[in-house]
PDB file with one MODEL, atoms N, CA, C and O in Angstrom:
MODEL        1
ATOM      1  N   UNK A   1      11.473   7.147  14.319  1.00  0.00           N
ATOM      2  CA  UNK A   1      11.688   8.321  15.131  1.00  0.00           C
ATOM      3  C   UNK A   1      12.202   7.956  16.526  1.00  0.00           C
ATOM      4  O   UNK A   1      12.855   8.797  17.143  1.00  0.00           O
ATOM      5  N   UNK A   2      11.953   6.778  17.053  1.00  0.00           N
ATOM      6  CA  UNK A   2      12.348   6.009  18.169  1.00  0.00           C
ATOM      7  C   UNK A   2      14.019   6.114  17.939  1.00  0.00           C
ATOM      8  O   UNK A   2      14.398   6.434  16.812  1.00  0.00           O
ATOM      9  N   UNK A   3      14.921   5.876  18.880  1.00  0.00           N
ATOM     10  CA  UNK A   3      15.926   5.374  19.131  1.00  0.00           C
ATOM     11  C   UNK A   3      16.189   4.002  19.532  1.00  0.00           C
ATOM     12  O   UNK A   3      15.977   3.379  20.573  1.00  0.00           O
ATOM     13  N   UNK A   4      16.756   3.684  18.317  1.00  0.00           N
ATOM     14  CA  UNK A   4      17.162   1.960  18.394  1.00  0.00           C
ATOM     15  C   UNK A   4      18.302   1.914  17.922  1.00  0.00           C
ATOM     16  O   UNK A   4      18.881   2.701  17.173  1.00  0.00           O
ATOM     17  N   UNK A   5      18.728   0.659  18.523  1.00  0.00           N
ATOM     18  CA  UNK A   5      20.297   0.475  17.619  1.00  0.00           C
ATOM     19  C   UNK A   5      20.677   0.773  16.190  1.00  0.00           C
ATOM     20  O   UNK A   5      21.793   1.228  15.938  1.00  0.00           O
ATOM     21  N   UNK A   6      19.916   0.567  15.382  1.00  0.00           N
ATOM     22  CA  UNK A   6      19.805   0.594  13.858  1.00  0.00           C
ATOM     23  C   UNK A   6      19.546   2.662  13.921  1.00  0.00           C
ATOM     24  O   UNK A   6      20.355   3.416  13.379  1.00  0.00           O
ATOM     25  N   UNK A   7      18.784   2.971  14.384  1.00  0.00           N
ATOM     26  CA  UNK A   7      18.839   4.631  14.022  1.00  0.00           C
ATOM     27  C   UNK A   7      20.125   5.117  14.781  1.00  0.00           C
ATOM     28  O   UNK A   7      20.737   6.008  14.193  1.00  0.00           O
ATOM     29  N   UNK A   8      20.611   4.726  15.897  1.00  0.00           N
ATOM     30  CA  UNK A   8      21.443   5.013  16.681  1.00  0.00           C
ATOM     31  C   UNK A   8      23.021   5.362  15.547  1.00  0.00           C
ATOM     32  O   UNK A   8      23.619   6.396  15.249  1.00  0.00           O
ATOM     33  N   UNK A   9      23.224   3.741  15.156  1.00  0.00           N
ATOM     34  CA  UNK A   9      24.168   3.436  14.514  1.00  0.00           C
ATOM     35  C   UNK A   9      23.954   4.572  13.043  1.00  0.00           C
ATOM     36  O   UNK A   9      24.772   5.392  12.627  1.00  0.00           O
ATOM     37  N   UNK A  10      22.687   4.281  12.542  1.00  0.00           N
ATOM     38  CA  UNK A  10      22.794   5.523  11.168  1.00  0.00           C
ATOM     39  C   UNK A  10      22.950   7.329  11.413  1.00  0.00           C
ATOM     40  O   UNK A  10      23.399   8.194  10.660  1.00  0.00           O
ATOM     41  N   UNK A  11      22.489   7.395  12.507  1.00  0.00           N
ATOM     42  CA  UNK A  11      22.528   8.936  12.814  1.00  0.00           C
ATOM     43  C   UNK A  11      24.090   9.295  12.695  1.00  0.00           C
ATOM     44  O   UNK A  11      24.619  10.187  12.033  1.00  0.00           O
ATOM     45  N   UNK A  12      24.758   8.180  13.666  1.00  0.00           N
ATOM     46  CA  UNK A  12      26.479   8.640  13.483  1.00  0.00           C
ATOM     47  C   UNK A  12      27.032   8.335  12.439  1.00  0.00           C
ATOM     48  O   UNK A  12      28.177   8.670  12.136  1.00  0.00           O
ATOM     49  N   UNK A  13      26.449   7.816  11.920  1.00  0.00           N
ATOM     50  CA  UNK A  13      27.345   7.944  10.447  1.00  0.00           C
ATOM     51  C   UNK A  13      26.910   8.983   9.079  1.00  0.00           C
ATOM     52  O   UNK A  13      27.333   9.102   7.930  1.00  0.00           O
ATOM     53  N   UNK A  14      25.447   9.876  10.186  1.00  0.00           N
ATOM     54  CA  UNK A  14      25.218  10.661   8.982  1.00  0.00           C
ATOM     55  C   UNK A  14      24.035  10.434   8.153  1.00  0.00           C
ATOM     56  O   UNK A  14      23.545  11.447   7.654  1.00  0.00           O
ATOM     57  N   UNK A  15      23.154   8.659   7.759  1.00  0.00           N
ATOM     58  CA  UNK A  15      22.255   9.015   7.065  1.00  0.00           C
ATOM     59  C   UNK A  15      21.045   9.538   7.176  1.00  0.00           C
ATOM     60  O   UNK A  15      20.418   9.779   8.207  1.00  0.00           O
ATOM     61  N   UNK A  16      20.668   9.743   5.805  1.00  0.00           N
ATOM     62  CA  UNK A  16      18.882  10.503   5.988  1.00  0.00           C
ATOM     63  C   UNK A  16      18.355   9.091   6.391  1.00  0.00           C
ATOM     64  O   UNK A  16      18.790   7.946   6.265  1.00  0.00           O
ATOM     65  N   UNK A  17      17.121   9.712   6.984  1.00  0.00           N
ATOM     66  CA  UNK A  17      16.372   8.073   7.328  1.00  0.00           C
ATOM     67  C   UNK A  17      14.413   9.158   6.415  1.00  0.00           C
ATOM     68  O   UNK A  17      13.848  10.232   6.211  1.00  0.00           O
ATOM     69  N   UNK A  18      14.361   7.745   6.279  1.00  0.00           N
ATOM     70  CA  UNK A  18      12.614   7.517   5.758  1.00  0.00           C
ATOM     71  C   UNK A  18      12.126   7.090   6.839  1.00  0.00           C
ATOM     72  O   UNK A  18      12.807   6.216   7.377  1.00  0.00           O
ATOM     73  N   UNK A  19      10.635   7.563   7.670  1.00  0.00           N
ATOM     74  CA  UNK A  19      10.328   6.818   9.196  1.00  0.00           C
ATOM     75  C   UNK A  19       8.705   6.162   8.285  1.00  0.00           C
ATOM     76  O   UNK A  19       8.169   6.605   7.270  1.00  0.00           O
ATOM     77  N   UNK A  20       8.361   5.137   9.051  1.00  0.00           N
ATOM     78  CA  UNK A  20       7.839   4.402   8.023  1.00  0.00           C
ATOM     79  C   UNK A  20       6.430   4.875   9.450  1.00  0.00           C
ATOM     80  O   UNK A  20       6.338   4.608  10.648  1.00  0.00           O
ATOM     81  N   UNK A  21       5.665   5.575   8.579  1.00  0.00           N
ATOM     82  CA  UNK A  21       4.658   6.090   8.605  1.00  0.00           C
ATOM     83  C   UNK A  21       3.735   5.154  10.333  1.00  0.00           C
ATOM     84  O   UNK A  21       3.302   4.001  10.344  1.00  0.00           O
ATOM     85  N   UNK A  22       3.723   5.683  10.963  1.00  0.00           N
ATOM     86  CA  UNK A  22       2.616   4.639  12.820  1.00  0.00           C
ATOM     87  C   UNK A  22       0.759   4.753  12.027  1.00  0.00           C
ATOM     88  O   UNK A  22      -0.242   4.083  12.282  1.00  0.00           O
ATOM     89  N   UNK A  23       0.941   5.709  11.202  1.00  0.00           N
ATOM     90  CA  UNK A  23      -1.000   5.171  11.417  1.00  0.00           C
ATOM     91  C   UNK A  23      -0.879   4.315   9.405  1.00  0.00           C
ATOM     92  O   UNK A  23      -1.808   4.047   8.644  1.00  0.00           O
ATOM     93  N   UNK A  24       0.390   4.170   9.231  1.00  0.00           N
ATOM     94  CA  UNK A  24       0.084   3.381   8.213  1.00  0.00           C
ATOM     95  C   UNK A  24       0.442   1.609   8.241  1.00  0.00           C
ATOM     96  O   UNK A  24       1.558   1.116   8.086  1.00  0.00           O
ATOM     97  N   UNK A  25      -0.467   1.087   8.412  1.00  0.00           N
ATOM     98  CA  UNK A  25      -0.048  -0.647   8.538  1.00  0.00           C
ATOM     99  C   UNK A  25       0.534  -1.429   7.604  1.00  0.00           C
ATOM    100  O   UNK A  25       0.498  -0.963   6.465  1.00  0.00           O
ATOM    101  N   UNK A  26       1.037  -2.434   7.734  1.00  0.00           N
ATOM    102  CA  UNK A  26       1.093  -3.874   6.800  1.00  0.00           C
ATOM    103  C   UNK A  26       1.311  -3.434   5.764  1.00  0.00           C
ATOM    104  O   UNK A  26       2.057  -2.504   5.455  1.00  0.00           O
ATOM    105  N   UNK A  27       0.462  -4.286   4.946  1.00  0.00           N
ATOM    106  CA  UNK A  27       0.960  -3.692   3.377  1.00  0.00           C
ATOM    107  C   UNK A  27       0.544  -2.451   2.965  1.00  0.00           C
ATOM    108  O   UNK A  27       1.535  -1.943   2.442  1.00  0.00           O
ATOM    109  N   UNK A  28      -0.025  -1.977   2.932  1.00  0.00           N
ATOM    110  CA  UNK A  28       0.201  -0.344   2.860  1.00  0.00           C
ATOM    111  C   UNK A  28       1.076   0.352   2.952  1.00  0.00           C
ATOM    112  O   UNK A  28       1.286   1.399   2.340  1.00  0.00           O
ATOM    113  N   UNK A  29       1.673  -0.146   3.718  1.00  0.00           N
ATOM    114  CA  UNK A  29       3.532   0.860   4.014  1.00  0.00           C
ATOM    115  C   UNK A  29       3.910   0.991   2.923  1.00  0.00           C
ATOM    116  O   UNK A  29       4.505   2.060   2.785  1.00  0.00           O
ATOM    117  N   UNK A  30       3.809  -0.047   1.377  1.00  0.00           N
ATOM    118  CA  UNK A  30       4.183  -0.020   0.708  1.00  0.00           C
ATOM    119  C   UNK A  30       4.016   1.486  -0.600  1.00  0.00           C
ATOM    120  O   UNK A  30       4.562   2.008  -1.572  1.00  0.00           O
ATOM    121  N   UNK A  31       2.897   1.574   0.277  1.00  0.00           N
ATOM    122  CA  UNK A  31       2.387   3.619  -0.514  1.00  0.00           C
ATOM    123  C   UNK A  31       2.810   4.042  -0.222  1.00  0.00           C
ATOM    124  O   UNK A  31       2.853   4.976  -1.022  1.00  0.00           O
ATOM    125  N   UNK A  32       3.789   4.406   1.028  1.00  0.00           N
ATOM    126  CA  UNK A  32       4.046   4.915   1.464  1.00  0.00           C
ATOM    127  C   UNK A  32       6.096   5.200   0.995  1.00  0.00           C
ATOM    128  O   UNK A  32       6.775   4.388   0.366  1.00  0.00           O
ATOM    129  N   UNK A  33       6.565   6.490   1.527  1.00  0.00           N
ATOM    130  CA  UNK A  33       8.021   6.688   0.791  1.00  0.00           C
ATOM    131  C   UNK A  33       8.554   5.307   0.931  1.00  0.00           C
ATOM    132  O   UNK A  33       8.985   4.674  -0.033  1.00  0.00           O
ATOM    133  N   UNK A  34       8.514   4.805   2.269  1.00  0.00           N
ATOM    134  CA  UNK A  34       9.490   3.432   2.331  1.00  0.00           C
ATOM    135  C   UNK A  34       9.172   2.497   1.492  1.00  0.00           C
ATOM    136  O   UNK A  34      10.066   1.656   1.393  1.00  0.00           O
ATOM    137  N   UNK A  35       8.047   2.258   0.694  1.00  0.00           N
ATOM    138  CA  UNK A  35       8.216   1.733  -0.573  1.00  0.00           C
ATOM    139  C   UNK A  35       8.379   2.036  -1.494  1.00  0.00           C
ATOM    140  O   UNK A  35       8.976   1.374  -2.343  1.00  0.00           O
ATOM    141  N   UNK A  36       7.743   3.523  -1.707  1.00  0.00           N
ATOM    142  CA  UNK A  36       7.846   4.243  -3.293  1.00  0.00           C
ATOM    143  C   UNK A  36       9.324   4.451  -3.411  1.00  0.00           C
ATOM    144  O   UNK A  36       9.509   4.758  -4.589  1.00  0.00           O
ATOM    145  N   UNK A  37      10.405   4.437  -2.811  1.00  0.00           N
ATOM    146  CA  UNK A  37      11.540   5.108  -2.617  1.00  0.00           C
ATOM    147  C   UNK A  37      12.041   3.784  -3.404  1.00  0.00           C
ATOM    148  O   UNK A  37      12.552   4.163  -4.458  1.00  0.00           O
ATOM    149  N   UNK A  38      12.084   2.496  -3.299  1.00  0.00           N
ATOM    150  CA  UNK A  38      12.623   1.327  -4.230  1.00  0.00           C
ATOM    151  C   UNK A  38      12.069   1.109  -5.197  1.00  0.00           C
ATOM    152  O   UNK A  38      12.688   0.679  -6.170  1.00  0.00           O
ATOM    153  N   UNK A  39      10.456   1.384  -5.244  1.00  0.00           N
ATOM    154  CA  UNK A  39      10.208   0.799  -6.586  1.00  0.00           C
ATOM    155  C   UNK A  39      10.927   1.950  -7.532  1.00  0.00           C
ATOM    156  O   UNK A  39      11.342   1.561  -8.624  1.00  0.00           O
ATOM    157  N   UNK A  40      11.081   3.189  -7.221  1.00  0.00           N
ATOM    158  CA  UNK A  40      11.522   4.170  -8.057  1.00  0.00           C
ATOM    159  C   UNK A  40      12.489   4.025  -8.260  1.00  0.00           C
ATOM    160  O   UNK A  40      12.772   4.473  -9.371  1.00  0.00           O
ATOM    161  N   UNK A  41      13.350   3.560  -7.720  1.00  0.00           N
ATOM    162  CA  UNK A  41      14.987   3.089  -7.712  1.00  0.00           C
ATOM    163  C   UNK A  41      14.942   1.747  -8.897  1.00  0.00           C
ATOM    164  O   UNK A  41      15.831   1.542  -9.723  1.00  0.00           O
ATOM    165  N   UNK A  42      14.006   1.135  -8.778  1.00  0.00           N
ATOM    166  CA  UNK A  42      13.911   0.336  -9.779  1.00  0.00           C
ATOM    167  C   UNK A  42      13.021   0.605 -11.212  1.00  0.00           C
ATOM    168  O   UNK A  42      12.529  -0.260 -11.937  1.00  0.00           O
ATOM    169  N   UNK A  43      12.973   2.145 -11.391  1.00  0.00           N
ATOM    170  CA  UNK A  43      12.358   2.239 -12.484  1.00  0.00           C
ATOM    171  C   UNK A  43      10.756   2.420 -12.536  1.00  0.00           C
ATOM    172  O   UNK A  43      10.220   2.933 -13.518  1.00  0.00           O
ATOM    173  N   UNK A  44      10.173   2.059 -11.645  1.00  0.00           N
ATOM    174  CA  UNK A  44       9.042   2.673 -11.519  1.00  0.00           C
ATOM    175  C   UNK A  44       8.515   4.107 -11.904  1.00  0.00           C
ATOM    176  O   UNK A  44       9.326   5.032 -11.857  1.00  0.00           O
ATOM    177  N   UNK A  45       7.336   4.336 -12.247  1.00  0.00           N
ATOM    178  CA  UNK A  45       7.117   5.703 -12.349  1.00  0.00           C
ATOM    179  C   UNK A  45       6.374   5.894 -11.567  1.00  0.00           C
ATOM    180  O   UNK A  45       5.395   5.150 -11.502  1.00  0.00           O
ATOM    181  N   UNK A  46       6.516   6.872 -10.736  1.00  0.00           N
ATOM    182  CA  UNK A  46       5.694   7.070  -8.862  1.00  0.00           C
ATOM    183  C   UNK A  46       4.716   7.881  -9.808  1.00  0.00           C
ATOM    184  O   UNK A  46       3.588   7.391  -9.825  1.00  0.00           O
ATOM    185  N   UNK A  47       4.844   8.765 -10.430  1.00  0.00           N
ATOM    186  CA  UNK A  47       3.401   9.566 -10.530  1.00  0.00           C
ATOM    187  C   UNK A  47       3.060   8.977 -11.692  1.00  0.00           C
ATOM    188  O   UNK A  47       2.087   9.696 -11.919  1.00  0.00           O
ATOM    189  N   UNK A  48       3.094   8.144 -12.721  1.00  0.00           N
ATOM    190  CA  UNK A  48       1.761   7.722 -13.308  1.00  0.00           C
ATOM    191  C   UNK A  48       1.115   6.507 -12.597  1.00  0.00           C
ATOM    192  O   UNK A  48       0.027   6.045 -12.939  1.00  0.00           O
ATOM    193  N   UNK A  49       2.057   5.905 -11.325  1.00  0.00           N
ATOM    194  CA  UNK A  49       1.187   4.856 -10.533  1.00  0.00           C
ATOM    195  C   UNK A  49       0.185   5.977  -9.558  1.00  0.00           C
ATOM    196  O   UNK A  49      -1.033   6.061  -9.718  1.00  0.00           O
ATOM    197  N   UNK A  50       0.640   6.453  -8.965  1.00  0.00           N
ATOM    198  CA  UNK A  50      -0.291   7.431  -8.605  1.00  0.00           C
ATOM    199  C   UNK A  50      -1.553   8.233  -9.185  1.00  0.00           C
ATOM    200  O   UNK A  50      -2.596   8.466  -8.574  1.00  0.00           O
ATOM    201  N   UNK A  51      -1.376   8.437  -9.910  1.00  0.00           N
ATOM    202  CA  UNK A  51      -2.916   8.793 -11.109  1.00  0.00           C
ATOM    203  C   UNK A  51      -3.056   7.445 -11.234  1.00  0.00           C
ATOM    204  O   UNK A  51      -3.966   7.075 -10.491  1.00  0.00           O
ATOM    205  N   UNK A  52      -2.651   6.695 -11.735  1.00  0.00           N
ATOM    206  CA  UNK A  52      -3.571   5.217 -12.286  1.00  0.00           C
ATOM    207  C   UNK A  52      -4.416   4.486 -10.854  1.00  0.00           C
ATOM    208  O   UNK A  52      -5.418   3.780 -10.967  1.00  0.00           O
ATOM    209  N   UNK A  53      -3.697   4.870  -9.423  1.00  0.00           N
ATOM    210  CA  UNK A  53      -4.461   4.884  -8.601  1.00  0.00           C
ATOM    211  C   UNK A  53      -5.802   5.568  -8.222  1.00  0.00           C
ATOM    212  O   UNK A  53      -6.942   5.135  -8.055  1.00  0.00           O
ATOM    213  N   UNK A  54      -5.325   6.608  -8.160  1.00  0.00           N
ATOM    214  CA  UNK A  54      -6.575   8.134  -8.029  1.00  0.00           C
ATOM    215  C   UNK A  54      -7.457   8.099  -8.966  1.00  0.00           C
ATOM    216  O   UNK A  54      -8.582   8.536  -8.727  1.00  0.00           O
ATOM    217  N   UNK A  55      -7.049   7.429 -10.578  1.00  0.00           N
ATOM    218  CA  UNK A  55      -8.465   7.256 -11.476  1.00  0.00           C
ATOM    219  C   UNK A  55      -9.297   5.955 -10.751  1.00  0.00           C
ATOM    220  O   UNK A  55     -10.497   6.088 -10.513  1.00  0.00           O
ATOM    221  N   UNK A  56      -8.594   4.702 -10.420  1.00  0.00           N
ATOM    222  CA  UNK A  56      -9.426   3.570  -9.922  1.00  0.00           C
ATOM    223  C   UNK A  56     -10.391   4.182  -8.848  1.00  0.00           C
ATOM    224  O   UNK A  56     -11.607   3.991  -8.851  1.00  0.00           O
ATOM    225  N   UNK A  57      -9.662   4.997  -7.861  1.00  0.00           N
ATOM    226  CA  UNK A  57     -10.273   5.541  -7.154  1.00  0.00           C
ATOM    227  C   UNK A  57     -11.333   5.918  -7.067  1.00  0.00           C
ATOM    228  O   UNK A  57     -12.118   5.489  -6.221  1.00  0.00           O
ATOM    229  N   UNK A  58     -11.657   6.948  -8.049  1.00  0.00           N
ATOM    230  CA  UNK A  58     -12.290   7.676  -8.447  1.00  0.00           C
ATOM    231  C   UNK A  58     -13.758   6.700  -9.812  1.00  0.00           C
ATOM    232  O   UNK A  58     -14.941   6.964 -10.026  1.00  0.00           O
ATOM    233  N   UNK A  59     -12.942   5.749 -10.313  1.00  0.00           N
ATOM    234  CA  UNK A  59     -14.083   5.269 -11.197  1.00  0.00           C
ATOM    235  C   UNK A  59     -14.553   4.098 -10.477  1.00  0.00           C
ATOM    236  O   UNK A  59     -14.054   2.993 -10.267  1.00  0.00           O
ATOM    237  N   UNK A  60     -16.025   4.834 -10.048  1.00  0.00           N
ATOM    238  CA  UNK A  60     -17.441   4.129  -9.364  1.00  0.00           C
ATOM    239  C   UNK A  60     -17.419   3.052 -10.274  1.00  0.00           C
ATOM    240  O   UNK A  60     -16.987   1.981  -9.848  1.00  0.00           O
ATOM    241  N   UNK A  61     -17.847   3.135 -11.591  1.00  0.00           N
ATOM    242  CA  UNK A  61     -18.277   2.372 -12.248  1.00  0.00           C
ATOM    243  C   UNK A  61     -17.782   0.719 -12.204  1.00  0.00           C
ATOM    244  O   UNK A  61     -18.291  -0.390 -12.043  1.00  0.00           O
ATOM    245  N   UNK A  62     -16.266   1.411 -12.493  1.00  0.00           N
ATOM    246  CA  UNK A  62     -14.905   0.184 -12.624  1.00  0.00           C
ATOM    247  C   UNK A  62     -15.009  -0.469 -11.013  1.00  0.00           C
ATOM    248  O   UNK A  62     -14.701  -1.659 -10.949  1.00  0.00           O
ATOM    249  N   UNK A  63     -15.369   0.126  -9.848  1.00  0.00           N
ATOM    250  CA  UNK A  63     -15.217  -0.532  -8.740  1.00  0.00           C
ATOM    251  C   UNK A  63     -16.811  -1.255  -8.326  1.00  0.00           C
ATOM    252  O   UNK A  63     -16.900  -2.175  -7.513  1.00  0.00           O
ATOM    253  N   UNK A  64     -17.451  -0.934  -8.709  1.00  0.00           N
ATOM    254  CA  UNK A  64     -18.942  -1.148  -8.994  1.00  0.00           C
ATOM    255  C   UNK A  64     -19.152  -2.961  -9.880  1.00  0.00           C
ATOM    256  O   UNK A  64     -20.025  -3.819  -9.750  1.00  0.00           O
ATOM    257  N   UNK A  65     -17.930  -2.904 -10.714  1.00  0.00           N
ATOM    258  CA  UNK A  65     -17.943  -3.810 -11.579  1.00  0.00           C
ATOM    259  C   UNK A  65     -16.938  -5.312 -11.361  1.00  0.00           C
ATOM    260  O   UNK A  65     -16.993  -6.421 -11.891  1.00  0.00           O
ATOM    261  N   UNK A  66     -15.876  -4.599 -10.131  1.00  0.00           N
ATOM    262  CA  UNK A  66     -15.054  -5.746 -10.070  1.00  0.00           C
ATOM    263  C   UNK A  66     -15.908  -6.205  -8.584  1.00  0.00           C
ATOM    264  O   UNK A  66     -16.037  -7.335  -8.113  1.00  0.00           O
ATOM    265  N   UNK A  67     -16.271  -5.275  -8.214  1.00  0.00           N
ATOM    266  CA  UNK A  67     -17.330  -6.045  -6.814  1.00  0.00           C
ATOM    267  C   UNK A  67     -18.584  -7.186  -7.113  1.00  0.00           C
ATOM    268  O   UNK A  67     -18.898  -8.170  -6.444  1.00  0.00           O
ATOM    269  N   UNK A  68     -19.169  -6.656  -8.384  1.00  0.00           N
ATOM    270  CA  UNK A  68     -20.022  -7.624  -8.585  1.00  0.00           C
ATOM    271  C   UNK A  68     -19.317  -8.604  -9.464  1.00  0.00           C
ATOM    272  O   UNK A  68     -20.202  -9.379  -9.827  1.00  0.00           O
ATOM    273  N   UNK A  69     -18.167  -8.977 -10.001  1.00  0.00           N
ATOM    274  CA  UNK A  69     -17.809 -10.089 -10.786  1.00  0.00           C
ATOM    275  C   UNK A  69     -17.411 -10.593  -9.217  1.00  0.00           C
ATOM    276  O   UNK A  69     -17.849 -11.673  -8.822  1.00  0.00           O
ATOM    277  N   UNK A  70     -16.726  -9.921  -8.518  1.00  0.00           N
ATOM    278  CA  UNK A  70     -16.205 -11.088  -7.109  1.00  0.00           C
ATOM    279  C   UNK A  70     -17.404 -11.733  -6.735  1.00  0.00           C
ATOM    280  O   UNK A  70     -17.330 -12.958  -6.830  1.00  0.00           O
ATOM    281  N   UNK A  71     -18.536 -11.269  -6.320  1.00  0.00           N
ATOM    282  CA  UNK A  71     -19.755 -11.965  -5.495  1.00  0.00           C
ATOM    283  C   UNK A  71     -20.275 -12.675  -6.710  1.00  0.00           C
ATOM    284  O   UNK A  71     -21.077 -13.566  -6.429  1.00  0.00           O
ATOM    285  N   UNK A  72     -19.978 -12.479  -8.244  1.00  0.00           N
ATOM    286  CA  UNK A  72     -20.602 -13.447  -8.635  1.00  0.00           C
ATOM    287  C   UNK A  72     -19.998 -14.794  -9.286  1.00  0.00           C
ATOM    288  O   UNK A  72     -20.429 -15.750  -9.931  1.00  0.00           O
ATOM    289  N   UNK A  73     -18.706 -14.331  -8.742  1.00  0.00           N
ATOM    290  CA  UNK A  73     -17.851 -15.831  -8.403  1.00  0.00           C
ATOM    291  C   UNK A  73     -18.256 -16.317  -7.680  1.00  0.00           C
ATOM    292  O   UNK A  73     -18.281 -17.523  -7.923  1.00  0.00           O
ATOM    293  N   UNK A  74     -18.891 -15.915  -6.266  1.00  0.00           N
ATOM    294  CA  UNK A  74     -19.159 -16.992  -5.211  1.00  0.00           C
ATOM    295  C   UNK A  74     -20.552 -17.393  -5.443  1.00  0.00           C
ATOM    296  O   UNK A  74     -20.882 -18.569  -5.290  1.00  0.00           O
ATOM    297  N   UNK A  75     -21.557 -16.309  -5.875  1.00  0.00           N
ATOM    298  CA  UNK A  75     -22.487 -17.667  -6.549  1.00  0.00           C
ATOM    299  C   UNK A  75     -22.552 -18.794  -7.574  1.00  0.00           C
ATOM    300  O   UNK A  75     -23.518 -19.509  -7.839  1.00  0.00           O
ATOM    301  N   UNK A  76     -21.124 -18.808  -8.181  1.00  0.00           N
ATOM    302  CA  UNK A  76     -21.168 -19.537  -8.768  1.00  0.00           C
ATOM    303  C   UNK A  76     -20.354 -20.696  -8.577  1.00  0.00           C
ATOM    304  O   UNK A  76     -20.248 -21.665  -9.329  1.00  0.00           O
ATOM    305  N   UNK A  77     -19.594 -20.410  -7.097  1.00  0.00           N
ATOM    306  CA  UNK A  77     -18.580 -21.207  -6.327  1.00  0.00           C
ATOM    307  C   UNK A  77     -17.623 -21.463  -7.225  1.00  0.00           C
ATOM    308  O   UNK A  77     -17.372 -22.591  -7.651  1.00  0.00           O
ATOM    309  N   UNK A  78     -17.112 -20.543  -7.516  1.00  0.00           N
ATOM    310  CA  UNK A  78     -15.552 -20.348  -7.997  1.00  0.00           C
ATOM    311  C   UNK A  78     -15.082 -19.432  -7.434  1.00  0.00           C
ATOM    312  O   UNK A  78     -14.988 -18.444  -8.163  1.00  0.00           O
ATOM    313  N   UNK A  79     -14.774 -19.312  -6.563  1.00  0.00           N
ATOM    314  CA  UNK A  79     -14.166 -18.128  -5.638  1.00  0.00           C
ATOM    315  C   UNK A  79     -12.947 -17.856  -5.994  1.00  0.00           C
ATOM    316  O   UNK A  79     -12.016 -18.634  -5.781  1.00  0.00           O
ATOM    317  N   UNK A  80     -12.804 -16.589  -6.645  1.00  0.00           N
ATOM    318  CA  UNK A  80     -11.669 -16.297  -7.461  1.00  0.00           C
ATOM    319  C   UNK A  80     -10.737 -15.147  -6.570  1.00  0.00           C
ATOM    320  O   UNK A  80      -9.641 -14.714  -6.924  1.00  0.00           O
ATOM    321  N   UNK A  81     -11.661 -14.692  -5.022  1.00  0.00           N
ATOM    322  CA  UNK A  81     -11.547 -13.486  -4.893  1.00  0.00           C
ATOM    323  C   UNK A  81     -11.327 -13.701  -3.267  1.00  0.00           C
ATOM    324  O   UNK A  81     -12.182 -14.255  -2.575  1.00  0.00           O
ATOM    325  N   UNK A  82     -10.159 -13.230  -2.777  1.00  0.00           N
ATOM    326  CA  UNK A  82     -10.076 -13.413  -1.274  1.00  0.00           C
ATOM    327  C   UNK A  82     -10.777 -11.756  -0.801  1.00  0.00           C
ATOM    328  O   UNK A  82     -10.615 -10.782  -1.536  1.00  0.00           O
ATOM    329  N   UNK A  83     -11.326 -11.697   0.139  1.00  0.00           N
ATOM    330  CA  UNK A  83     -12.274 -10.792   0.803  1.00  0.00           C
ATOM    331  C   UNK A  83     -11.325 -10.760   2.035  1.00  0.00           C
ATOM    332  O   UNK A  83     -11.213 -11.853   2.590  1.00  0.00           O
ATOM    333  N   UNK A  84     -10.387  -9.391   2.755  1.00  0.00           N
ATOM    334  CA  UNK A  84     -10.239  -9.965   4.038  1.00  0.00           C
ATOM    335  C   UNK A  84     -10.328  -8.119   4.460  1.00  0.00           C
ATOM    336  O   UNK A  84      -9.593  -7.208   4.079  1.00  0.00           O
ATOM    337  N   UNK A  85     -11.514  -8.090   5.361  1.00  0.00           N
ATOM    338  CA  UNK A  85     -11.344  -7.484   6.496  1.00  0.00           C
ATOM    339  C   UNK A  85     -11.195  -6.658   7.200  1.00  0.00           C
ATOM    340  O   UNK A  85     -11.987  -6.710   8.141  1.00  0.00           O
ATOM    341  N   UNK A  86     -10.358  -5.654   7.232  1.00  0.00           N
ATOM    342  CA  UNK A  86      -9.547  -4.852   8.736  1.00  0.00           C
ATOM    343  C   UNK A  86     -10.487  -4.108   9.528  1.00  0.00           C
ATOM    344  O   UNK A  86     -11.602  -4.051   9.010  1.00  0.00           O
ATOM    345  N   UNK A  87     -10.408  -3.727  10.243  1.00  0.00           N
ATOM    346  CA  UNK A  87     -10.948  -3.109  11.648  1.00  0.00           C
ATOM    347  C   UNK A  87     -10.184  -2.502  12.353  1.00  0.00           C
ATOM    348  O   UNK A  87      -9.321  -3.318  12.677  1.00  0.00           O
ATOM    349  N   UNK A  88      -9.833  -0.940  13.081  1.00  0.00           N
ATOM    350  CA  UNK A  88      -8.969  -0.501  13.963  1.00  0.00           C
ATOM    351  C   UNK A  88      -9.321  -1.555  15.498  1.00  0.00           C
ATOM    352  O   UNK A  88     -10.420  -2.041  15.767  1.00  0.00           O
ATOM    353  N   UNK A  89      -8.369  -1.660  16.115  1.00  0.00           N
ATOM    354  CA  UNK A  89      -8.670  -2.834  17.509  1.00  0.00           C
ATOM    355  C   UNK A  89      -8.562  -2.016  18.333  1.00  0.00           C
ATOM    356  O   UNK A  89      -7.618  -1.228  18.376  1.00  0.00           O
ATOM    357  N   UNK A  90      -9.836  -2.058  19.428  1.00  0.00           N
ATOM    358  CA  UNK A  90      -9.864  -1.213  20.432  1.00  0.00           C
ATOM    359  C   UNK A  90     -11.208  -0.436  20.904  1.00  0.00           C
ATOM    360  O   UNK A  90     -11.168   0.344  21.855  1.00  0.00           O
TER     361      UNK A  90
ENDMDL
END
């Protein structure tokens, strides 16, 4: 939404632009149109990845189950499972 050389230059020539989402970060952007917009271009199907999301979502059980196989990799020191993090800063 900023003006930069790159929007500057596309406005005069006319294209649509995708603005890649300020409260969405890092890899996540990738949910977002500026990614769904290629994988779909490549054949993807945006709405059955989307339900196959919203069911994980949604099934306690299934997330209930890959949490305890991760921690019980690390008692068994095979750490199969990177754990990282985020926090808003500030």
């Amino acid at each position: 939404s900023k003006d930069n050389p790159l929007t500057i230059w596309g406005k005069k020539k006319g294209f649509d632009f995708l603005e890649v989402p300020t409260d969405v970060g890092g890899r996540f952007s990738v949910l977002t149109p500026i990614g769904l917009l290629p994988a779909a271009l490549l054949g993807v199907n945006i709405r059955d990845f989307q339900e196959g999301a919203l069911r994980a979502h949604q099934d306690t059980e299934a997330i209930a189950k890959s949490a305890a196989m991760s921690l019980k990799s690390f008692e068994n020191k095979k750490n199969i499972t990177v754990f990282w993090f985020y926090c808003a800063a500030g």
